[in-house]
Structures are given as structure tokens and as C-alpha cells.
N, C-alpha and C positions, 0 to 999 in steps of 0.2 A: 754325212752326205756332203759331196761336193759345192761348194757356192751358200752352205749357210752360216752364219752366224749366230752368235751367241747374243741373247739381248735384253737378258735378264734373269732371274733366276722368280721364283715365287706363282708363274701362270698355272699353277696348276689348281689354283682357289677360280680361277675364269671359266664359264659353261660357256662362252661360245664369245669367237673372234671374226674379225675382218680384216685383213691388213693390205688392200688392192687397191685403197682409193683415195681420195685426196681431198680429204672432207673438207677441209679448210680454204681450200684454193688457193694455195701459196705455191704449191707448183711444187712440193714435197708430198709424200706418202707420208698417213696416218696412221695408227692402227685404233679403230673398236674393237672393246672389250665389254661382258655382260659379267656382273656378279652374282652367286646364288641368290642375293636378295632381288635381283632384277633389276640393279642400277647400270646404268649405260657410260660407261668411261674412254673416254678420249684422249688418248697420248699424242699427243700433236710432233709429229717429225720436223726435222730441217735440213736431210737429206742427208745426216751425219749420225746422228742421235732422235730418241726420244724423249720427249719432254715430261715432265709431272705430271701424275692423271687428271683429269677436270671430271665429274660428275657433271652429265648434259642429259639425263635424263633417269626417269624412276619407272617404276611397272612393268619394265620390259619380259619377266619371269615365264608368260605366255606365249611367246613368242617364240619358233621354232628356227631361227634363221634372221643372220644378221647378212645385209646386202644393201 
């Protein structure tokens, strides 16, 4: 596809993403991630890159829709 890039290799262990918003408020785009186990991971961008993932939450497993 035109205009994408490449920005990792391994998402396919991910059941569901966000990558639209700017959780941190630094004025970069983030991306959420949910793990089968239902932990909530946080790659924090800086408008260049991705950052290490942080683990910001647990239980999310129920949950149909990350927004």
C-alpha cells in the first residue's frame, strides 16, 4: 500500500490496536496494544519512532474495542 510503513515485525501476538491518538499528550501519536492475556501496552511515539512497550493496564480480555 501506498504511504505505509514498516514498524515492526511480531503484532500478530496483538488482538486489538489503536494507533490515532496521542495518549500522552506530547504532541506525537501513540499506539495501544491489548495482549491475549488482556494487558493494555503502550508504545509511546516521538514522531519518529516507537518507543519500548510500558504495560498501563490488566483485564482488558472483555473488552470489544479499544478507542
Amino acid at each position: 500500500l501506498a504511504g505505509t510503513k514498516l514498524i515492526g515485525i511480531g503484532w500478530n501476538g496483538m488482538t486489538a490496536f489503536d494507533g490515532s491518538k496521542d495518549f500522552t499528550g506530547d504532541g506525537h501519536p501513540d499506539l495501544l496494544a491489548r495482549t491475549p492475556a488482556g494487558a493494555l501496552v503502550l508504545y509511546r511515539g516521538n514522531g519518529l519512532t516507537l518507543g519500548s512497550p510500558s504495560v498501563i493496564g490488566v483485564g482488558w480480555t472483555g473488552m470489544s474495542a479499544l478507542s
